[in-house]
C-alpha positions in Angstrom: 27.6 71.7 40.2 29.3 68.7 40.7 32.6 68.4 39.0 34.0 65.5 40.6 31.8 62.7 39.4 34.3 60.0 38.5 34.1 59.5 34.5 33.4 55.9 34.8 29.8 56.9 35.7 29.5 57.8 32.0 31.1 54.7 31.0 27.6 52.9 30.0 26.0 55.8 28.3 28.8 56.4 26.0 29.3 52.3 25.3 25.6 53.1 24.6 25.9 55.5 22.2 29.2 54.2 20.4 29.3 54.6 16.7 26.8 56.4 16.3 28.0 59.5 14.5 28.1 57.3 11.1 24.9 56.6 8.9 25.1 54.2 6.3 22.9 54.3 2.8 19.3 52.6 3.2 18.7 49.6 1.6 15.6 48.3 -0.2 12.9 47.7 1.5 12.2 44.0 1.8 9.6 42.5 -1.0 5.9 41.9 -0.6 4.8 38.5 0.8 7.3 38.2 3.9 6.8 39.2 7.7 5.9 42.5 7.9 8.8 43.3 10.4 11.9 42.8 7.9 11.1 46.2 6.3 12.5 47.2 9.6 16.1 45.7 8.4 17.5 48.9 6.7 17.6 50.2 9.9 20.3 48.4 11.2 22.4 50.0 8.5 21.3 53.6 9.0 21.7 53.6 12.3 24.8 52.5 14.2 23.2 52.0 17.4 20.8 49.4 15.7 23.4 47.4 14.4 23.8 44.6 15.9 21.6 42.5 17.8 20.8 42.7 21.6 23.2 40.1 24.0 20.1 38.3 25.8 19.8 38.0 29.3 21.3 34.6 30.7 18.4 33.9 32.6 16.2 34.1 29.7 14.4 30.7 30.6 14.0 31.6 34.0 12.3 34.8 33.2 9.6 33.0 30.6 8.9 30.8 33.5 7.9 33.6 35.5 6.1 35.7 33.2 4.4 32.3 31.8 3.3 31.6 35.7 2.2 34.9 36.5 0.3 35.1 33.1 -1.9 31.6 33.9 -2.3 33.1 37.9 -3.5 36.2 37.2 -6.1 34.8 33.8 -4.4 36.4 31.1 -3.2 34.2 27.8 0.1 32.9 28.3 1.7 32.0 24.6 5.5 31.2 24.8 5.4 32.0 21.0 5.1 35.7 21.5 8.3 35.8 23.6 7.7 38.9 26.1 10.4 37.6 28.1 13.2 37.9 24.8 12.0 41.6 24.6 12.6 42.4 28.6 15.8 39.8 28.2 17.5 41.8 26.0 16.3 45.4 27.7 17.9 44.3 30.9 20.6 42.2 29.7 22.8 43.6 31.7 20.6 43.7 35.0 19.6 40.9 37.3 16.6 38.3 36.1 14.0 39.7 38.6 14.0 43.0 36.4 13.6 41.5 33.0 10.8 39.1 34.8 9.0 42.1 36.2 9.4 44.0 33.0 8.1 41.5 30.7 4.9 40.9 33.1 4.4 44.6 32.8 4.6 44.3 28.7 2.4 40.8 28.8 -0.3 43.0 30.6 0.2 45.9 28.3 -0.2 44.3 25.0 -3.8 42.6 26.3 -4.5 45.5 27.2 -4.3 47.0 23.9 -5.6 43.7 21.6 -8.8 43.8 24.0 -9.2 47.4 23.2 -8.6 47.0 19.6 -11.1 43.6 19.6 -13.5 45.2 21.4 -13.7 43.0 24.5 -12.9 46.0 26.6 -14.1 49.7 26.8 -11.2 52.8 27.6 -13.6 52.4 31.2 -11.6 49.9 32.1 -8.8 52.5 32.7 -11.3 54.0 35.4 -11.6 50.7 37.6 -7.3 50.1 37.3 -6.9 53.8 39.1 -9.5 52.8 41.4 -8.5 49.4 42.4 -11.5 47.1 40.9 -10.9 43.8 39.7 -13.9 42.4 37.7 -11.9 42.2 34.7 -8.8 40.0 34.4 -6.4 43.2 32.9 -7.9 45.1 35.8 -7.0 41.9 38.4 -3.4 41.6 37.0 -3.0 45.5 37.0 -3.7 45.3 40.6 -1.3 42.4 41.3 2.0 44.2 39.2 0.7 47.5 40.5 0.8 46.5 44.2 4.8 44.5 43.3 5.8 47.5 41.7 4.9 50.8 43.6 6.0 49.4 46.7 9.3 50.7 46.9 8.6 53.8 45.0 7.6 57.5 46.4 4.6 59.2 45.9 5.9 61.5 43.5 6.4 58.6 40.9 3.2 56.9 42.1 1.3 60.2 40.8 3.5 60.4 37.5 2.6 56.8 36.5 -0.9 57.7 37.4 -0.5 60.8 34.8 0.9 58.3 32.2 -2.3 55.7 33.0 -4.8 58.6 32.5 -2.8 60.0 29.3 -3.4 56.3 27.5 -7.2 56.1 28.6 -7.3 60.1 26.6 -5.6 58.7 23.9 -7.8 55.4 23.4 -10.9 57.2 23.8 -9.5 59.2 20.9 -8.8 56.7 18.9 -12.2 54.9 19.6 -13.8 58.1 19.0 -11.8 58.5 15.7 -13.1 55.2 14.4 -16.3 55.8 15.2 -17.2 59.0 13.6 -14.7 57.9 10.7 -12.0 60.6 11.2 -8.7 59.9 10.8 -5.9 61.7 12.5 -3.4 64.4 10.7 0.4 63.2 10.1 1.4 65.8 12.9 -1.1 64.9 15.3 -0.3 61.3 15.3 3.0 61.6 17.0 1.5 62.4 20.1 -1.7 60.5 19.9 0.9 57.4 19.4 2.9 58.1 22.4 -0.7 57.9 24.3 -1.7 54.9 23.3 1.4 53.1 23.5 1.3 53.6 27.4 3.7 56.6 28.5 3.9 54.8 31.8 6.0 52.3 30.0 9.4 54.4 30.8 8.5 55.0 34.3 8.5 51.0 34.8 11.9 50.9 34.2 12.9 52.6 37.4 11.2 49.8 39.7 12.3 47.1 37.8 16.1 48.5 38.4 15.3 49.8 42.0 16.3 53.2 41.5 14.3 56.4 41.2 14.9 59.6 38.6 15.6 62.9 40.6 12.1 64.8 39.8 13.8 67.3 38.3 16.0 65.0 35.9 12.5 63.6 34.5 11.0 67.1 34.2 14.6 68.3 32.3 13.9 69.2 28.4 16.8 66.5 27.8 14.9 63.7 29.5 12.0 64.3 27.8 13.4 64.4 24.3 15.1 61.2 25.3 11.9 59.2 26.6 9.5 61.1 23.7 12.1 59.5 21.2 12.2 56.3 22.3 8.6 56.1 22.8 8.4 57.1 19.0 10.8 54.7 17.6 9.7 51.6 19.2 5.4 52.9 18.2 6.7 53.8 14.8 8.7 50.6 14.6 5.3 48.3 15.7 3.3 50.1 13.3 5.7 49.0 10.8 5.9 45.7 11.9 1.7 45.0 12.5 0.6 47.0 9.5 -1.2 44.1 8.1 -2.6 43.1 11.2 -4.4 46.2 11.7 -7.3 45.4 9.1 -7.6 48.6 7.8 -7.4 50.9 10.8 -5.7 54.2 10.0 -4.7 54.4 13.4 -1.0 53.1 12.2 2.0 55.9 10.4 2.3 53.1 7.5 -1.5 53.7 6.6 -1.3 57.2 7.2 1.3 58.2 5.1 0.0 55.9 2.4 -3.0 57.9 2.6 -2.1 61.6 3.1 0.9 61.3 1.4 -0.4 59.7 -1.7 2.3 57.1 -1.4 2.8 53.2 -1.9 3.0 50.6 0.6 6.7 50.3 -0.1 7.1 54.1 -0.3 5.1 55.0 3.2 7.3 52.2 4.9 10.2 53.9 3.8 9.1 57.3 4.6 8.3 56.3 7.9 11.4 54.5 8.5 13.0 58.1 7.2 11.2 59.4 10.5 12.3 56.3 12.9 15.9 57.3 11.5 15.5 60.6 12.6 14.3 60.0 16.1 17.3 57.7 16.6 18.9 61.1 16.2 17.0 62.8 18.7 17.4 59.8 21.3 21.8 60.3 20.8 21.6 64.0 21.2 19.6 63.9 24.2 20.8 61.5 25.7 24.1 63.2 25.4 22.5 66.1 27.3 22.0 64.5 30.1 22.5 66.4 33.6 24.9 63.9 35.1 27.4 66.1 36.2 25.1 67.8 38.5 24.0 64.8 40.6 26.2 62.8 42.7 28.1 59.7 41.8 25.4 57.2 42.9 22.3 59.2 41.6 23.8 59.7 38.6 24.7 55.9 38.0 21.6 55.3 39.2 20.3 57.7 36.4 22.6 56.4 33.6 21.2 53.3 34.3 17.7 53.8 33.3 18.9 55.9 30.2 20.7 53.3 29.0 17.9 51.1 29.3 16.0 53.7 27.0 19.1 53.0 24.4 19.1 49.5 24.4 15.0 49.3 23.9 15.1 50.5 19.6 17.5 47.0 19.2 15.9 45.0 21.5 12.5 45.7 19.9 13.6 44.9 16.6 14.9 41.9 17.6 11.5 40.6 19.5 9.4 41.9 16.4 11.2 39.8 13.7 11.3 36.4 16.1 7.7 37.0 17.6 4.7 34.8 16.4 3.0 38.2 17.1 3.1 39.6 13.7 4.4 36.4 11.8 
């Protein structure tokens, strides 16, 4: 073991994770007929690390420049109004503007992705011709063109993770498509996971690119890692589903609906009840984090490391702050 690492090396996770020991009571939850997202304002009393809003990136205009430039090259919508670029601003606030840029491309792509899936004008198949390099669809074209920025630098090993991750969100979406066509719905505790799925568990490998570092192997595979990512995947699904409830149009395919309907709850009672859970997994994201191995790497890996864990911490904040500004879900 390394005992020497010099302490500063913790310096940004702890900043991180300041204040966090102390919860506050929830407020109400915010009355019918307003955006969706400001049920998700209790949080920022109930959980320190929520409290205050993201510093955005200086470069913010920049970035939307790129992303909007890259969007209109590659055939994909570009709509200034959804703000990608504030969401991946505030993530890498702290980071130059080529990360943030590549970031938000990464969520611009993602979030087609997953409104052609949900409209229909794409088939989970289309998962099949991104890991084999076609491009007769514009998601698959634009896959190909972050995919071949973005793996460059990276080893194998992470190449083959991401690949994992890709292949984990087809699974999922077929599940989901299947789910709506035989007319099942999916259990309270299966959800969780299936969430995690369709979100994209790829998502948290991109940050490693986009900072130019790379997670020992055995730092991702560590139970502390995992609980950290897992979290933070759930928090930030569990937060959307919040937030997009009433665009969903029914689909049970969101915690909000779910615990309406298994729970025998209201609408204003499931919303708290999930944000109960989001609460808890903001928990789970300070106590692993916390855990982290860093003093058994050396002083660069494991500032390398604390970078891309603090990028996990910052993620809740920043996107709460994207979903109440975003023409998304307004």
């Amino acid at each position: 073991m390394n005992t020497g690492v010099n302490t500063t090396v913790f310096a940004t996770v702890r900043t991180a994770l300041r204040n966090v020991m102390h919860w506050k009571p929830m407020l109400p939850v915010p009355r019918r007929g307003g955006s969706a997202a400001l049920a998700l304002l209790p949080l920022t009393e109930r959980v320190p690390a929520m409290a205050e809003p993201c510093r955005m990136h200086p470069a913010v205009y920049a970035i939307e420049a790129a992303v909007l430039d890259w969007a209109r090259r590659t055939g994909l919508r570009a709509d200034p109004g959804v703000g990608f670029h504030r969401m991946a601003g505030r993530a890498f606030a702290e980071f130059d503007a080529a990360a943030a840029a590549l970031f938000a491309q990464w969520l611009t792509w993602l979030f087609h992705l997953d409104d052609d899936l949900d409209e229909g004008a794409c088939q989970p198949e289309i998962f099949r011709g991104m890991l084999e390099g076609t491009a007769r669809h514009p998601l698959e074209a634009a896959f190909a063109d972050l995919w071949r920025v973005t793996s460059a630098r990276m080893s194998d090993r992470w190449r083959a993770r991401f690949a994992v991750g890709l292949r984990r969100q087809h699974d999922a979406c077929r599940t989901e498509a299947d789910n709506r066509a035989s007319g099942r719905m999916p259990t309270l505790e299966e959800y969780p996971a299936l969430r995690r799925g369709t979100v994209g568990p790829y998502v948290y490998d991109l940050v490693e690119p986009c900072l130019r570092v790379e997670v020992p192997v055995w730092v991702v595979e560590c139970e502390p890692w995992q609980q950290l990512v897992n979290a933070c995947s759930d928090v930030t699904a569990w937060c959307n589903d919040v937030a997009s409830r009433p665009k969903e149009r029914g689909d049970v395919h969101n915690f909000v609906v779910l615990a309406i309907r298994q729970l025998g709850l209201g609408e204003r009672e499931a919303t708290a009840w999930v944000l109960d859970r989001i609460a808890e997994r903001c928990q789970d994201m300070r106590h692993a984090a916390r855990r982290l191995p860093l003093d058994d790497l050396d002083p660069k890996t494991a500032r390398d490391v604390s970078k891309v864990a603090c990028a996990y911490l910052a993620a809740p904040r920043a996107h709460l702050d994207w979903l109440l500004e975003s023409k998304r879900y307004a």
